[in-house]
N, C-alpha and C positions, 0 to 999 in steps of 0.2 A: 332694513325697513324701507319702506317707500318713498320716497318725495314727492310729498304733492303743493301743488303751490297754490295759497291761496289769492285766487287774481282779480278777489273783491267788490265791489259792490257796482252790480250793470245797473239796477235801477231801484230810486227811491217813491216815496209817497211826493206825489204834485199836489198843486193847489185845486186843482179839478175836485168838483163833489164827489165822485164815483170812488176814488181812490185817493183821500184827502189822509188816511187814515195809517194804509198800510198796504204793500204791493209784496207778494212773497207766492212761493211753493208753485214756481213755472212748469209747467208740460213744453218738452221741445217736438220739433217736427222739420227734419234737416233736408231740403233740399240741393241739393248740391254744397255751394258756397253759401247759401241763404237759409239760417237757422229763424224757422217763425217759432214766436212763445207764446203764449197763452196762461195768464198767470190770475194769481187769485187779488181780486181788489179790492180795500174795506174802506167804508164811510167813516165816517166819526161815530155812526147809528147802528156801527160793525155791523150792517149787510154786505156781504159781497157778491160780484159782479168777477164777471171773466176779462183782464184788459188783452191789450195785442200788441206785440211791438215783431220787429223785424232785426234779426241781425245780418251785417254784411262779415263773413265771415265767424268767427266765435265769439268776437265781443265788440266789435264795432256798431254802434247802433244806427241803425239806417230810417227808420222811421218808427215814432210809434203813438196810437192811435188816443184822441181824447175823447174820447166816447167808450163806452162799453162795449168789446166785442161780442159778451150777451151777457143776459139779465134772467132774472128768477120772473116766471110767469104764474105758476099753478101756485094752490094753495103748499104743495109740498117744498115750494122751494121760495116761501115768503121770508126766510133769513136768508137769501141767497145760495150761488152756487160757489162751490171751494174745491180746491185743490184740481186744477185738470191732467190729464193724459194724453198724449198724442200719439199713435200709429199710424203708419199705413201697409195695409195688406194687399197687396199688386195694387189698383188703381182705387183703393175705397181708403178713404179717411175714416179711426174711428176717433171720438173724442168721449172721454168717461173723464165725470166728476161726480162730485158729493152735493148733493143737494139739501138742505136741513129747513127745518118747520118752526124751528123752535125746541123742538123735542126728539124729533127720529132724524136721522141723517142716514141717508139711502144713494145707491149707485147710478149711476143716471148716464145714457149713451146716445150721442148725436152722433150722426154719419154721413159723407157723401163724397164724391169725388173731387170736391171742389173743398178747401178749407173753409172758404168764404161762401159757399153754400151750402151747410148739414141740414141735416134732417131731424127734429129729437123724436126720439126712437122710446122715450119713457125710462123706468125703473128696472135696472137688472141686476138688482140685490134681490134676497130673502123681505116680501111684503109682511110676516110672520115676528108676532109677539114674542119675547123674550119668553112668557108663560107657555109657549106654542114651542121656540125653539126649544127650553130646556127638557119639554117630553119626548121633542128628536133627539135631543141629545141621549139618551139614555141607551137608543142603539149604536150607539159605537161607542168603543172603548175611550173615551176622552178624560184628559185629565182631570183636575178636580179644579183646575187654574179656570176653565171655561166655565166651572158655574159660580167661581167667585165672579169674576165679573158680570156672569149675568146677575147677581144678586147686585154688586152696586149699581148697576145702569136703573134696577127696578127704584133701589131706594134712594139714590139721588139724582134720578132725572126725572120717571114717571114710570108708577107701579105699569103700564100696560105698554110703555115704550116698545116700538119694533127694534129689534135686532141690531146693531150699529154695527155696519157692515161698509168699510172704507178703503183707500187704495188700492182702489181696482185698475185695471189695463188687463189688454191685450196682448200675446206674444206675437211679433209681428209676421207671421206667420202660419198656416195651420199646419196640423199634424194631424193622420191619416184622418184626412177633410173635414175636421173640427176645429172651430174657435176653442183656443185654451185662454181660459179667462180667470189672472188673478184676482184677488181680493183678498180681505181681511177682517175676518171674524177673530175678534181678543181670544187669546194672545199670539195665534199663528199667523204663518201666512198659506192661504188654499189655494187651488184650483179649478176650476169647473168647467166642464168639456162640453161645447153644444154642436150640435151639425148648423144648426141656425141661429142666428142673433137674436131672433123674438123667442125662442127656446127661453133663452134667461128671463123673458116677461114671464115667465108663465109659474104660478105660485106650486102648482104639482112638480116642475123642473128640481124647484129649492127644498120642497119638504124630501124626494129622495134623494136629494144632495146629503141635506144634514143629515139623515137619519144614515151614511156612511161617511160622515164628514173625515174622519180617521182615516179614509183611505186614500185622501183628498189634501192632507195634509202635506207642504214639499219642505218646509222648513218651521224650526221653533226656534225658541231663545234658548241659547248654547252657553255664552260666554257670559261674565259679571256685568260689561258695557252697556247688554242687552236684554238684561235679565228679566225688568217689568214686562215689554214684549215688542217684539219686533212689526216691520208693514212694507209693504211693495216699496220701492221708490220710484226708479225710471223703469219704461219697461226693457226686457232685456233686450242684450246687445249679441246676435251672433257672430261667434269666432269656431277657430277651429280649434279651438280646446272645449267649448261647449257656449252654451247662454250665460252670456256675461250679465248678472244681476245687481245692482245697484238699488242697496237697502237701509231704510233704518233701524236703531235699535235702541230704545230706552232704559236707561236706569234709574233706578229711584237712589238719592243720595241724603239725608237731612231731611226727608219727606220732601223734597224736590226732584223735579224730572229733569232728566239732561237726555237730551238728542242727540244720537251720533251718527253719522254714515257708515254702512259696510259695505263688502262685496264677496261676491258665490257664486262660483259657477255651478249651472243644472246642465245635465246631460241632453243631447240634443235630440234624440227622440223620447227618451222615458220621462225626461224633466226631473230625474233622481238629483241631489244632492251632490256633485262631487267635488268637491272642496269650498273653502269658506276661510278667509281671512280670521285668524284669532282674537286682533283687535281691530279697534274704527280704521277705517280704512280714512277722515278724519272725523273732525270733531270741534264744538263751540272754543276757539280760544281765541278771536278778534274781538274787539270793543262793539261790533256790529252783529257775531255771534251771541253773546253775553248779554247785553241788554237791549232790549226791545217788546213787542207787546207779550211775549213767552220769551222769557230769558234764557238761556242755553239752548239754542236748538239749531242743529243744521238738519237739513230737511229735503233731503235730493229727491227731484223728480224730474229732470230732463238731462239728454246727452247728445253730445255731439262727438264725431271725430275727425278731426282737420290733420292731415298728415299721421304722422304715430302719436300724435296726443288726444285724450280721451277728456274730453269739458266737460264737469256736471254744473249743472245749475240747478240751484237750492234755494229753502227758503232761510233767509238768516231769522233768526231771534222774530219769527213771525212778525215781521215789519220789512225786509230787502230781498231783492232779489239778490244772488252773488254768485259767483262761478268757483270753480276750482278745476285746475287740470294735472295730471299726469299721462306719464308714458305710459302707452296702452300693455306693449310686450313686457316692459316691468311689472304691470297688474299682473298680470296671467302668467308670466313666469315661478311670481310669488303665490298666487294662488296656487300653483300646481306642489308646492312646497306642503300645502297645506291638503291634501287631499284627503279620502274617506278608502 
């Protein structure tokens, strides 16, 4: 088995309005020795706000900002922005979060060369009614798992709600000159291939996505840990054993959900599946995992690697930021144990 060590909690909820609430589920983005985050921040009125801090190194904290690094503007992103993402692809920053209404939660992409100067670029989910998606669905062979869930989103959030479509990123990279762009439509995890970044604005891009969405699919829930359904985390990491992916994967336990982290590598041109940790790669068992505004959940969405150890930083118990690290060549040596 692995060691990973949990090296606990980089940053808590401040007295500040913006994030008085709850600070969790970071996007990294590593320059050199200089890890910037980008994390999700909640009021007591749970709107969230994107904050900013700075690390010197993997967990030294060098500076981090009291004010919002951005805020929800349009009527689409009146409950705030959550969970962000950070890439970069030769000189372009992309930043992808989840933006929610109230009702729909959608993909949402800012970008620019500059971290501290993006662009927002708008909506690069599926704009398409769950009543819309589930007649896409019917051309491709999809499980029966995708229209349970489309049936609970209709009945307990809003018969006409669009599609909830979340943990997206970028691979930091293209492949033969397309943006490969994750996401996450219940219960998989997909793909979607654009020559262009306003491609994914474009509502005819998404209807002939879904209507082969099956082909589109690079991983589902495998194991017991993961079984309700798995979602992107950090985006991947390349090695020469392939894209190193950092994921999560829910189970339902008592009618409780528990969060855990995985890891899988995808092959580095086809993005096929070649191996996959059998169990959490970890999982909730600190007093800071365990109880907070979602109790059980760890929740990785950034990485870093300082020497041969590999940082994730996650959201604990949706309330902390926290880290955890292991040796990178023990990841990948384990995973290759586990291959396909």
């Amino acid at each position: 088995m692995l060691r990973v060590k949990k090296e606990g909690v980089l940053l808590r909820p401040t007295n500040l309005p913006f994030e008085n609430r709850a600070v969790f589920n970071p996007g990294a983005l590593q320059e050199g020795k200089t890890v910037h985050l980008l994390y999700r921040a909640l009021d007591k009125n749970h709107y969230s706000s994107l904050g900013y801090a700075e690390l010197k190194g993997p967990l030294e904290l060098k500076q981090r900002w009291d004010r919002p690094f951005m805020q929800g503007k349009l009527a689409c992103e009146k409950m705030g922005l959550e969970d962000p993402r950070l890439v970069k692809i030769k000189n372009q920053i992309l930043l992808t979060y989840t933006v929610h209404d109230g009702k729909n939660a959608q993909l949402t992409l800012s970008a620019g060369e500059s971290l501290f100067n993006l662009k927002r670029l708008g909506i690069i989910s599926p704009r398409l009614s769950y009543d819309h998606v589930g007649k896409l669905f019917s051309y491709s062979r999809l499980k029966d798992k995708y229209y349970s869930f489309l049936a609970y989103y209709k009945e307990f959030v809003h018969p006409r709600v669009k599609v909830w479509d979340k943990d997206g990123f970028f691979l930091p990279e293209k492949i033969n000159s397309r943006f490969i762009f994750f996401h996450r439509i219940l219960p998989d995890i997909q793909i979607a291939r654009a020559r262009r970044l306003k491609d994914l604005t474009d509502k005819n891009f998404w209807i002939n996505n879904i209507k082969r969405l099956n082909r589109y699919v690079i991983m589902e829930p495998r194991y017991s840990w993961e079984i309700r359904h798995i979602g992107g985390g950090a985006p991947p990491i390349k090695t020469s054993a392939g894209w190193l992916m950092i994921y999560h994967g829910v189970e339902t336990c008592n009618h409780r959900r528990i969060y855990h982290a995985g890891a899988a590598l995808l092959d580095l041109k086809t993005l096929k599946l070649k191996a996959r940790l059998p169990y959490p790669l970890f999982s909730p068992t600190t007093s800071w995992e365990k109880r907070g505004e979602v109790s059980n959940v760890v929740f990785p969405t950034g990485t870093a690697i300082f020497k041969d150890k590999l940082f994730v930083y996650y959201g604990a118990a949706d309330k902390y930021v926290a880290v955890a690290s292991l040796n990178l060549k023990q990841l990948l040596k384990e995973l290759k144990k586990h291959s396909f």
